[in-house]
C-alpha positions as CSV (number, residue, x, y, z in Angstrom):
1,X,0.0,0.0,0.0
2,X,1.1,3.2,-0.4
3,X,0.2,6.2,2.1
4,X,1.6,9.7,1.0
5,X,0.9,11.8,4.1
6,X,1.6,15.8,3.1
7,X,2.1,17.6,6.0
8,X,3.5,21.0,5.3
9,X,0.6,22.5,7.8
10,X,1.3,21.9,12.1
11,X,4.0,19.1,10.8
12,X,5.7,19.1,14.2
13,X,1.9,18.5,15.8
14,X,1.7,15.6,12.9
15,X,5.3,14.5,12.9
16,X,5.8,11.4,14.7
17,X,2.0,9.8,14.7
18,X,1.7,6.3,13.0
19,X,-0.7,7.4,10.6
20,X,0.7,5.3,7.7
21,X,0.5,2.4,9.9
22,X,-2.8,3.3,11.2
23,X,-4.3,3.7,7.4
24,X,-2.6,0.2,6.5
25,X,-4.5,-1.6,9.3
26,X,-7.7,0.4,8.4
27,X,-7.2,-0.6,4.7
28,X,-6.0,-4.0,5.6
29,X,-9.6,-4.5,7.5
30,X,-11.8,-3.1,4.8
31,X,-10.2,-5.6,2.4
32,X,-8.5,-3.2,0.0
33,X,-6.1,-4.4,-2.6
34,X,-2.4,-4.4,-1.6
35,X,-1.9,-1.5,-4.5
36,X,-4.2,1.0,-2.8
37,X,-2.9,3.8,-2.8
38,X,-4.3,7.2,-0.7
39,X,-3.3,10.5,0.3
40,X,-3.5,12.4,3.5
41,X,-3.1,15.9,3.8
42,X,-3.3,18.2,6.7
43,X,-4.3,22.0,5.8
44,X,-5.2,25.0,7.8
45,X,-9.1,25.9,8.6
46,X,-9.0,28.5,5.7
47,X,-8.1,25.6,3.2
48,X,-10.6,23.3,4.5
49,X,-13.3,25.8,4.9
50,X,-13.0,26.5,0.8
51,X,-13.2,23.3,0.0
52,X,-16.2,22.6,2.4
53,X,-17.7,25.5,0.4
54,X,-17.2,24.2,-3.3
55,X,-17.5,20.2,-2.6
56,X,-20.3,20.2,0.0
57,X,-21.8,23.7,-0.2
58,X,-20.9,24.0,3.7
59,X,-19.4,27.7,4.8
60,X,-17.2,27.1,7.4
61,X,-14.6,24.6,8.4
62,X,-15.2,21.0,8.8
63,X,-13.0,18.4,10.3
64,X,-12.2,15.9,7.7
65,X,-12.7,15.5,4.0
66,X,-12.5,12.1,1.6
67,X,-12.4,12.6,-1.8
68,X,-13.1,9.3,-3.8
69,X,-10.7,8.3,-6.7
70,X,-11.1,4.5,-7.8
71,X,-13.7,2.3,-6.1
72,X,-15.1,-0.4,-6.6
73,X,-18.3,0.6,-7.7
74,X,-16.1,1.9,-10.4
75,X,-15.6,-1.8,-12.0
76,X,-11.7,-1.6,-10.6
77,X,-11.6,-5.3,-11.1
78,X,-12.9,-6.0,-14.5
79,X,-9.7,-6.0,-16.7
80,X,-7.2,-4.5,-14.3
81,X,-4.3,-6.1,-13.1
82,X,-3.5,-7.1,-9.9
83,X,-0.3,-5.0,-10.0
84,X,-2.4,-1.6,-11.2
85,X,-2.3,1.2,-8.8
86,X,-5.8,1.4,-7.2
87,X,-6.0,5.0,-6.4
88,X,-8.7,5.0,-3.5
89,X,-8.4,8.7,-2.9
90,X,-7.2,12.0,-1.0
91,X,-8.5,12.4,3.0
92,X,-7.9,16.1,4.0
93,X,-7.8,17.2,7.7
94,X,-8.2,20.3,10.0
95,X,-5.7,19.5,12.7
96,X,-7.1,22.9,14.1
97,X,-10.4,21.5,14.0
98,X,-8.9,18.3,15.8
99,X,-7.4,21.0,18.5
100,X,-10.8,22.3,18.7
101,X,-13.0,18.5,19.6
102,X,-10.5,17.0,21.6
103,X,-11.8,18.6,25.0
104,X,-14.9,18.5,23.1
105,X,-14.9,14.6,22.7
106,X,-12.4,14.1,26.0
107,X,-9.4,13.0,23.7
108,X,-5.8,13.5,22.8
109,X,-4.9,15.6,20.0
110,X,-3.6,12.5,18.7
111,X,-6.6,10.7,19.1
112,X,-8.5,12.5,17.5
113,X,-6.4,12.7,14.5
114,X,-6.4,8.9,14.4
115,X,-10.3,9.1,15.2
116,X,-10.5,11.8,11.6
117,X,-8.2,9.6,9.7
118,X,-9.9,6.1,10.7
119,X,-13.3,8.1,9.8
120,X,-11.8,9.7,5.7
121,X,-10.8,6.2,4.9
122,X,-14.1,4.6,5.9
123,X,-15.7,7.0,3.8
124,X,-12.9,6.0,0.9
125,X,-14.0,2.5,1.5
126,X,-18.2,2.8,1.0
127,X,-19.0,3.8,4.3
128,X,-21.3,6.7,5.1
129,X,-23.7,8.4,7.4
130,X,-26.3,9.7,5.7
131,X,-29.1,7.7,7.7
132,X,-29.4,7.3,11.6
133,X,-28.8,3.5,11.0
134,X,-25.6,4.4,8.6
135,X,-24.3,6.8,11.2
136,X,-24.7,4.0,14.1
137,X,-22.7,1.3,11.7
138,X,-20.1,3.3,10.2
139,X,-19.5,4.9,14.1
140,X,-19.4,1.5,15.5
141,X,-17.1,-0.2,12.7
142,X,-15.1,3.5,13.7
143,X,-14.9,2.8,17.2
144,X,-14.1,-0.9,16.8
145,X,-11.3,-0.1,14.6
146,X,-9.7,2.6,17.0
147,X,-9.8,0.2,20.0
148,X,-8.4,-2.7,18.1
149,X,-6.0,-0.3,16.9
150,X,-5.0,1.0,20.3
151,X,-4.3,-2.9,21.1
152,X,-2.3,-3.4,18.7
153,X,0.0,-0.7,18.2
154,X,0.5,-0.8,22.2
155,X,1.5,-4.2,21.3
156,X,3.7,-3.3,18.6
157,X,5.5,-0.5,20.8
């Protein structure tokens, strides 16, 4: 898999989290070809509020963004080779919103980047929230994730 983090925006809040490893074992769980490839980029609230504004018709800032490249809806595996980059898409991520929830949400700014990451790539992947019953699988499947997550890195450490 490969994970291109850009992080030219709070890098010294970014550097050192294991957000490649944490978007592998997302990935890895949702089943997605070892060729996946996805971007993650952290931007200022400015940034993210425009593109809230022309993607979603939102003023303001949001949290996180996905933006879906290849999918499987797309028929990805009719005629492509198992070696073919699968592009899944670009997450984009307010670590000032992050600042923001963690004492709304009780957690570390860490966790809550991991929480925003965890969330884009479900999104990537199929999941959504439009409905209450969407919203109470994809935030389960979320949570799950995070405290397996937890286990294992702690393990890994």
């Amino acid at each position: 898999m490969d994970i291109t983090i850009v992080c030219d925006y709070r890098s010294e809040d970014i550097k050192g989290l294991p957000l490649e490893d944490l978007a592998v074992f997302v990935l890895r769980h949702e089943q997605q070809p070892d060729t996946t490839e996805v971007s993650i980029t952290f931007v200022p609230d400015d940034r993210i509020a425009s593109l809230n504004h022309t993607y979603r018709n939102v003023d303001g800032p949001t949290d996180v963004l996905s933006f879906e490249c290849d999918g499987f809806d797309d028929d990805f595996d009719d005629g492509h080779s198992e070696d073919e980059p699968f592009e899944l898409g670009d997450i984009i991520i307010a670590p000032d919103v992050a600042d923001r929830q963690k004492s709304e949400y009780g957690t570390s700014f860490a966790e809550e980047i991991e929480t925003l990451l965890t969330h884009g790539l479900l999104h990537l992947c199929g999941h959504d929230h439009q409905t209450d019953r969407e919203a109470e699988q994809m935030l389960a499947l979320q949570d799950a994730l995070l405290d397996e997550w937890k286990v294992t890195y702690e393990a890994r450490r």
